[in-house]
N, C-alpha and C positions, 0 to 999 in steps of 0.2 A: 699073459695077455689073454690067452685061449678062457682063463677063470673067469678073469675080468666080462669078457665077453660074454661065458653062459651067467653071469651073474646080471649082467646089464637086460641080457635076454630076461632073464627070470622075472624079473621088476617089471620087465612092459608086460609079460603073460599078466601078472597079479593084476596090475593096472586095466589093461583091459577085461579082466575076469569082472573085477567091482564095475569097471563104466557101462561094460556093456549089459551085465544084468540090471543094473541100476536104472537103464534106457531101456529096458524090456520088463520088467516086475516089477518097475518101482513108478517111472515119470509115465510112461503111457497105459494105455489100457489093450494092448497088443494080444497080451496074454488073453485076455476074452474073444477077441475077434478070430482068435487062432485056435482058441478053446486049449491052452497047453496051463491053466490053474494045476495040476498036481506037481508036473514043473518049477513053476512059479514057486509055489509054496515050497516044495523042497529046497530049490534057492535060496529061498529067504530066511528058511531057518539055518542050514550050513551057513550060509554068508552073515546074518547075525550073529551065528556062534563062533565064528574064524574072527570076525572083527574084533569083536566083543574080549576074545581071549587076546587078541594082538594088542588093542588097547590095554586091557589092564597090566599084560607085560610092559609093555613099551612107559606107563606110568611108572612102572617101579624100577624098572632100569636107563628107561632115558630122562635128562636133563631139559627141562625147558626154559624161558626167560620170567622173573617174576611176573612181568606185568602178562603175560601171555597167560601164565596162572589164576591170575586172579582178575582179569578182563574178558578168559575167553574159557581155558578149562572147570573155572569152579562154577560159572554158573550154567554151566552146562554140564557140569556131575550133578547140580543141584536138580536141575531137572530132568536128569535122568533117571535119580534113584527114586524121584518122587514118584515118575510115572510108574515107573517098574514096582516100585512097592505097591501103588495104586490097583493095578493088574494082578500083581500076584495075591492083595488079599480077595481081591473081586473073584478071581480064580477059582480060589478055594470054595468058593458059592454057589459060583457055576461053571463047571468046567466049558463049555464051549463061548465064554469071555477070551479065553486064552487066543483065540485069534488076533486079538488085539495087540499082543506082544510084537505083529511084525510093526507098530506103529513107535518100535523102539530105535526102527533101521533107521533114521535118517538122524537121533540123536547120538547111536555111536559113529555113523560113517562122521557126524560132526567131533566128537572126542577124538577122532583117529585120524584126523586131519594134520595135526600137527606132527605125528612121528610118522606118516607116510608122505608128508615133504622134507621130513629130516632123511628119511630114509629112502630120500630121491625115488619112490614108486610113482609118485603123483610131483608134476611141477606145473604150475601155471600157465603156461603159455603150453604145453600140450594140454592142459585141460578145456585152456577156451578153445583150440583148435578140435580138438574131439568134439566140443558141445556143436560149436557152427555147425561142424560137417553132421552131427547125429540131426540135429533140429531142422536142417535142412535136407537131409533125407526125408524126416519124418514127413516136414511141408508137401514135396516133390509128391511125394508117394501117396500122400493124402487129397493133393491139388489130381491127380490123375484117377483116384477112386471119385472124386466129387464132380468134374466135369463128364466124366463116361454117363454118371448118375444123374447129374441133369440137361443131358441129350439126347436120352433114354437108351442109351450103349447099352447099360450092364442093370439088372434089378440088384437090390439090398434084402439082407435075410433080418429077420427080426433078432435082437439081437437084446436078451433078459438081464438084465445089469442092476445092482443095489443101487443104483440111483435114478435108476428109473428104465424106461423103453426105449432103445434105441435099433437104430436101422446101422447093419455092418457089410462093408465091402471087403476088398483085400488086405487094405493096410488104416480104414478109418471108419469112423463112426458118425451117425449123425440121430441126432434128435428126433423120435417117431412122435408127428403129430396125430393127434384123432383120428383124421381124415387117410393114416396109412402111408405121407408121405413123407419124407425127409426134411427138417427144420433146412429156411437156407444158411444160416452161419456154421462154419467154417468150423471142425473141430478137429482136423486131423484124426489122431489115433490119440489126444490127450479128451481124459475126462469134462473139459467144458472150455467151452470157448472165449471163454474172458482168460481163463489161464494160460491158454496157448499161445492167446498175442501176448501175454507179458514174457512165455517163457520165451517166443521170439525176437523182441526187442534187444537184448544183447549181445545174441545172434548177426542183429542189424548192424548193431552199433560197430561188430567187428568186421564185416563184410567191408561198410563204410573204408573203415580205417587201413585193412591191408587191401582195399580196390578189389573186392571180387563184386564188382557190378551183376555181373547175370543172378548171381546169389541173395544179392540185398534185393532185385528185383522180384526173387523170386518169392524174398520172406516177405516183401514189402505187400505183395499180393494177398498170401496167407495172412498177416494181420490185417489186412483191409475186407478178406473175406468174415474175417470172427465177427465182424461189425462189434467190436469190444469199446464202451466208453474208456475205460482205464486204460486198456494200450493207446489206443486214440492220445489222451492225454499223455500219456508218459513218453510215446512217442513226441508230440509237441513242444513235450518240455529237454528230453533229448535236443530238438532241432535248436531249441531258445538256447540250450546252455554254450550247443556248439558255436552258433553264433558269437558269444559274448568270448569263447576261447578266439576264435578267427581276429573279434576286434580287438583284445587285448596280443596278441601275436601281430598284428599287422597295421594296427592302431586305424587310421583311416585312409590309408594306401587301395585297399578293398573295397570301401564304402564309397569313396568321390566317385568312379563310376557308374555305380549302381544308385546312388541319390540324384547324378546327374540323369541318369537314364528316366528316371522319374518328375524329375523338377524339370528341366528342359523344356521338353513335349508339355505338358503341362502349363506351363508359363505361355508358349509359342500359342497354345489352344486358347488361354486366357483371353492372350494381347490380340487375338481377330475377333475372337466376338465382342473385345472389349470397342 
């Protein structure tokens, strides 16, 4: 029992080792606000080469389903080996290309998906519960840097970033216009604000589903703040699809009310002025 137990233990350490640097080195842009880059890069190399060697084990001794083979792992060897040979000749050219190689992390965490649900360290339902509660910190923490900052609480430090200028509080960033002040959309601690509302949307979606209202209220906010066209829509089309599950679930049990509420009154307005 006792094995069992530091064995079960072991798998959530690993588990949370990858999510959590993964939500700090890899989705947000933390690691600059915080100034911890030597960090970061250390991470990423250890955790590229821990994966990287757990994948190719796990390929040569564990079993997976044909079609998993050949729908999800070959074309994503294919394009792994292609980047990776891409990189390593470019490399040879210029050695400081080699930074590039962390842009391999997200296609082995994808290879190593499959034997780290085989091998229960990562299962489904604690991953989207990790992700909610990470994204919705992130929001929380970034909604409290952005209100302090346009109430004039708190000043922003300039903050030198390969993608341009930005203005950085505690836990976010914001877009440094001409003029020295902070863009108003909504960025959190993620590199640009159309990505933020889309990585919140599923977030949403979950909030929805297991009723953490205060939480959907809160991501609901952070996407309204990105002012994002795409999450805009994709949230919309979220709302569309839910609808058509509600009618098909409830056929029109749901809708006489709600058509009546509308037709009624309507009708009633007609028929006086008529």
């Amino acid at each position: 029992m006792s094995k069992t137990i530091a064995n079960s233990r072991n798998k959530f350490i690993a588990f949370l080792v990858i999510f959590v640097g993964m939500v700090l080195f890899q989705l947000t842009e933390l690691r600059y606000i915080w100034g911890v880059l030597d960090i970061s890069r250390f991470y990423n190399i250890i955790f590229l080469l821990s994966l990287g060697i757990y994948m190719m084990l796990s390929i040569g001794a564990r079993r997976l389903n044909n079609n998993v083979w050949i729908y999800y792992m070959f074309p994503g060897l294919l394009v792994f080996i292609g980047y990776f040979v891409n990189i390593t000749i470019n490399t040879f050219r210029d050695q400081s290309l080699a930074i590039h190689y962390g842009g391999l992390i997200p296609w082995v965490v994808y290879l190593a998906v499959p034997f780290l649900l085989k091998d229960n360290i990562i299962n489904t339902k604690n991953l989207l519960r990790y992700y909610y509660f990470s994204t919705l910190l992130i929001t929380t923490l970034g909604l409290f840097d952005y209100f302090l900052y346009f109430n004039g609480l708190i000043n922003l430090q300039v903050l030198t970033h390969s993608n341009g200028m930005f203005l950085s509080g505690w836990f976010s960033i914001l877009h440094l216009l001409d003029d020295g002040v902070g863009h108003y959309r909504f960025y959190a601690s993620i590199g640009e604000p159309g990505s933020l509302g889309m990585i919140l949307i599923p977030s949403l979606i979950y909030s929805v589903i297991y009723k953490r209202y205060l939480g959907a209220s809160v991501l609901t906010l952070g996407i309204y703040l990105t002012n994002s066209l795409g999450a805009f829509i994709s949230g919309g089309l979220v709302i569309f699809l839910w609808l058509i599950l509600l009618y098909r679930k409830n056929k029109f049990s749901i809708f006489i009310p709600l058509f009546s509420s509308v037709v009624i009154p309507s009708y009633k307005h007609g028929h006086l002025i008529g």
